[in-house]
N, CA, C and O atoms as a GROMACS GRO file, in nm:
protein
  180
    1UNK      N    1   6.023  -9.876  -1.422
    1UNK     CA    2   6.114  -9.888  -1.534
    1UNK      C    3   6.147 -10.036  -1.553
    1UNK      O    4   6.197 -10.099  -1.459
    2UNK      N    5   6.122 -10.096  -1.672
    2UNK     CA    6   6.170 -10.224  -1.715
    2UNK      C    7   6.317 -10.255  -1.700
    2UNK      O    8   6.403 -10.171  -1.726
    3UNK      N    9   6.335 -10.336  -1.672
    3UNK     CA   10   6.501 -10.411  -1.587
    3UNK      C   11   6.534 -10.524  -1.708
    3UNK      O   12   6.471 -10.629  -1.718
    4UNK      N   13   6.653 -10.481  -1.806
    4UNK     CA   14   6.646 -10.504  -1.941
    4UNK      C   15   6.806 -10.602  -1.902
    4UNK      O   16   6.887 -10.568  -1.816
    5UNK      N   17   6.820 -10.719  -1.986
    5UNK     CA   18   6.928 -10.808  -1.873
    5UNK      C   19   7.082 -10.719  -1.963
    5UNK      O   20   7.078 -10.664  -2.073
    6UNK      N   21   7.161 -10.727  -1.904
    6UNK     CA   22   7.318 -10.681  -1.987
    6UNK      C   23   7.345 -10.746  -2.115
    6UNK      O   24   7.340 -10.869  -2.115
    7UNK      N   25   7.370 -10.689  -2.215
    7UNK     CA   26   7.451 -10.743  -2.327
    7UNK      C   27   7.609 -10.735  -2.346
    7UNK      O   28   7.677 -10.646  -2.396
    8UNK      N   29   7.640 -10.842  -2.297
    8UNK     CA   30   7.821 -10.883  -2.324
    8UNK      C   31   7.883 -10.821  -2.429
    8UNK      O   32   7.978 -10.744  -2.422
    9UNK      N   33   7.794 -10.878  -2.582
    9UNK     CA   34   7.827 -10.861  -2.658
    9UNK      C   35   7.836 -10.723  -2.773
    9UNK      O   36   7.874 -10.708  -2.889
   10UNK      N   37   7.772 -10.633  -2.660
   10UNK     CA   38   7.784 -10.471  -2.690
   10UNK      C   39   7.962 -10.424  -2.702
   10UNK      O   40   8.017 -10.374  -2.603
   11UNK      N   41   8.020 -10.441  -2.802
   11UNK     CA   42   8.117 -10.357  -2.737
   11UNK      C   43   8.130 -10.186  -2.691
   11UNK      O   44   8.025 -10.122  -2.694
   12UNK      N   45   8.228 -10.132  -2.658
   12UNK     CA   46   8.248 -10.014  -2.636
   12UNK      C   47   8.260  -9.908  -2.744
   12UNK      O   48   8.259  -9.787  -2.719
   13UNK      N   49   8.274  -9.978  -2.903
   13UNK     CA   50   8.294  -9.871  -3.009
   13UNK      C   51   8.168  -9.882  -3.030
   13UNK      O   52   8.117  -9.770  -3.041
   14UNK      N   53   8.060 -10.008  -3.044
   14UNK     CA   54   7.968 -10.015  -3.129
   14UNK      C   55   7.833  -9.951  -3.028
   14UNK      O   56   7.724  -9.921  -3.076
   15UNK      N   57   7.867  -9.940  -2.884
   15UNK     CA   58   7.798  -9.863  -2.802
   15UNK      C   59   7.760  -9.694  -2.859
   15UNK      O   60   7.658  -9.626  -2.876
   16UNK      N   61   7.914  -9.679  -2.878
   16UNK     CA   62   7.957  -9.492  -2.896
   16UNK      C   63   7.883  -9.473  -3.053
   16UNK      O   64   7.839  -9.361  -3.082
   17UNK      N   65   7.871  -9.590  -3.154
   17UNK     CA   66   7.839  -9.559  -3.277
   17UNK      C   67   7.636  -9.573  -3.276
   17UNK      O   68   7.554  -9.530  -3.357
   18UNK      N   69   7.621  -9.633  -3.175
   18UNK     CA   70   7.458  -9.624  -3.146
   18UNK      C   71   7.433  -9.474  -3.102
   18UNK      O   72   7.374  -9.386  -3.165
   19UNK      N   73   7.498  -9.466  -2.967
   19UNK     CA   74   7.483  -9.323  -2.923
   19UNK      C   75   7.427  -9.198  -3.037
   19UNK      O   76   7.324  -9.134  -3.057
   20UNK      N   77   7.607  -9.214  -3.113
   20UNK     CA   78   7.630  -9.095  -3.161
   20UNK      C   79   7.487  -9.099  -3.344
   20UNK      O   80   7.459  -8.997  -3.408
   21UNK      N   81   7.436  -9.230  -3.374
   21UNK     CA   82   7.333  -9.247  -3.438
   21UNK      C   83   7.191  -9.205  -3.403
   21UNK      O   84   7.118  -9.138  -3.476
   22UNK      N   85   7.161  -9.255  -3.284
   22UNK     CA   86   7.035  -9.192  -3.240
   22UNK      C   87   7.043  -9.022  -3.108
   22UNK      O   88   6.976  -8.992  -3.009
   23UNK      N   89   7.148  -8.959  -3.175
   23UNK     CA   90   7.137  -8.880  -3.088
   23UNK      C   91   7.145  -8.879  -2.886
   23UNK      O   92   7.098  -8.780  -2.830
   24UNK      N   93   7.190  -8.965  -2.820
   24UNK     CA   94   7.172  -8.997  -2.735
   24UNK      C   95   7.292  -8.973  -2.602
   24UNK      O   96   7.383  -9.055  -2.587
   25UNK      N   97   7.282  -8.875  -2.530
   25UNK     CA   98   7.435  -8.827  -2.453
   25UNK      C   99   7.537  -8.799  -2.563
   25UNK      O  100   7.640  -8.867  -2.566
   26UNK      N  101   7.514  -8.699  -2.656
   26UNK     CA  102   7.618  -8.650  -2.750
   26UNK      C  103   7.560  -8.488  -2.794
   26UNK      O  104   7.441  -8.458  -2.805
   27UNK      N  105   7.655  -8.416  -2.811
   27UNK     CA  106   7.624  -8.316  -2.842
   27UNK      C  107   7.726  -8.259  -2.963
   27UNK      O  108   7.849  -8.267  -2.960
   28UNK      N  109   7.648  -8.202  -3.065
   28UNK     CA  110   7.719  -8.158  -3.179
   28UNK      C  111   7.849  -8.034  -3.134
   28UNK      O  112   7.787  -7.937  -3.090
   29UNK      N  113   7.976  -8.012  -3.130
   29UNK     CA  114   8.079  -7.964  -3.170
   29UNK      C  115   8.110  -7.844  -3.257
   29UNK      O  116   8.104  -7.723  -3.232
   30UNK      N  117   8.150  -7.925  -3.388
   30UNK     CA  118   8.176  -7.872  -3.446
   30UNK      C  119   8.102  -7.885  -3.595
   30UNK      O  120   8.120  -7.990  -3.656
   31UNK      N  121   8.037  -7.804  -3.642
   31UNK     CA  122   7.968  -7.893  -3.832
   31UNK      C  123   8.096  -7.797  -3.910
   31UNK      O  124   8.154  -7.690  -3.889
   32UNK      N  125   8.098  -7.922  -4.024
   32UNK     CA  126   8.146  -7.884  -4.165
   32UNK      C  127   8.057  -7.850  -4.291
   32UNK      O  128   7.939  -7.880  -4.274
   33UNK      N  129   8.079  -7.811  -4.379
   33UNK     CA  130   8.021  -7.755  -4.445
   33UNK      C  131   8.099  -7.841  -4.595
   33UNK      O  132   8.210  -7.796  -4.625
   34UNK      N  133   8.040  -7.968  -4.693
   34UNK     CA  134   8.123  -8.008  -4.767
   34UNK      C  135   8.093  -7.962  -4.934
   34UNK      O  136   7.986  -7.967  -4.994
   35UNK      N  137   8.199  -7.925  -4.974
   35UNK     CA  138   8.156  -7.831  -5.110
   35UNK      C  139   8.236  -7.926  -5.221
   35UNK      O  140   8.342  -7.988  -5.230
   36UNK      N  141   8.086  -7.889  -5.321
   36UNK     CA  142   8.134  -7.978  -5.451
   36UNK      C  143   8.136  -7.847  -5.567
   36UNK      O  144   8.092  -7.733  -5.551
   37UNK      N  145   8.203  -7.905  -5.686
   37UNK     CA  146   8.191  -7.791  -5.792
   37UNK      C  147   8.051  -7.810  -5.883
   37UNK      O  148   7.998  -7.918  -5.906
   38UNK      N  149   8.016  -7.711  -5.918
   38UNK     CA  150   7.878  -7.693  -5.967
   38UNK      C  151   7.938  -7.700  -6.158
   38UNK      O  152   7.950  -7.595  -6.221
   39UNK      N  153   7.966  -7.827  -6.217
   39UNK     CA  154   7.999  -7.832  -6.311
   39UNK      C  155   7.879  -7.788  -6.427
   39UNK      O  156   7.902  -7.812  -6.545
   40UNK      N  157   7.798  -7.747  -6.402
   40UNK     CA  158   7.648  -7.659  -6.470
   40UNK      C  159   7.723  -7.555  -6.529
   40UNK      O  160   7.713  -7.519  -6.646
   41UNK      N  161   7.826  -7.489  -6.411
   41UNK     CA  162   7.874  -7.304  -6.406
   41UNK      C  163   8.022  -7.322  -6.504
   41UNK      O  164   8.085  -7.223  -6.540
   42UNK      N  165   8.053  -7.427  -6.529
   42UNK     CA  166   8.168  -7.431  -6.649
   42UNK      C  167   8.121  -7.467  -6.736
   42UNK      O  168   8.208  -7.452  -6.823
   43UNK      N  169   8.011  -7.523  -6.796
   43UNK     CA  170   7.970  -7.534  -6.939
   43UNK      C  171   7.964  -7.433  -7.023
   43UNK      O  172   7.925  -7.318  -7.005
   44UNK      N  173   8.016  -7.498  -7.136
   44UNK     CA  174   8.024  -7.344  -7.225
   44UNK      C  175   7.897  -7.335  -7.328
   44UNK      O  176   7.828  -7.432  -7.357
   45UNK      N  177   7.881  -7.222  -7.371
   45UNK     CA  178   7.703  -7.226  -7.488
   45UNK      C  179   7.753  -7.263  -7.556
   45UNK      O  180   7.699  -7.292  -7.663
   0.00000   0.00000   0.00000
């Protein structure tokens, strides 16, 4: 395994926002479901 040197300048949020981007030690919870109105279904003829 390649021996990769430390980055200082990683912080601790921008660590958790890589993680949680490439899938990596995170596991999905909870999903939402986000609903828009289908303004098609109120047009009138």
């Amino acid at each position: 395994m390649p021996t990769v040197a430390p980055n200082s300048n990683l912080s601790g949020r921008r660590l958790a926002e890589l993680m949680i981007e490439h899938n990596i030690g995170v596991g999905e919870e909870h999903a939402y479901r986000i609903k828009k109105i289908d303004s098609d279904y109120f047009e009138e003829a």
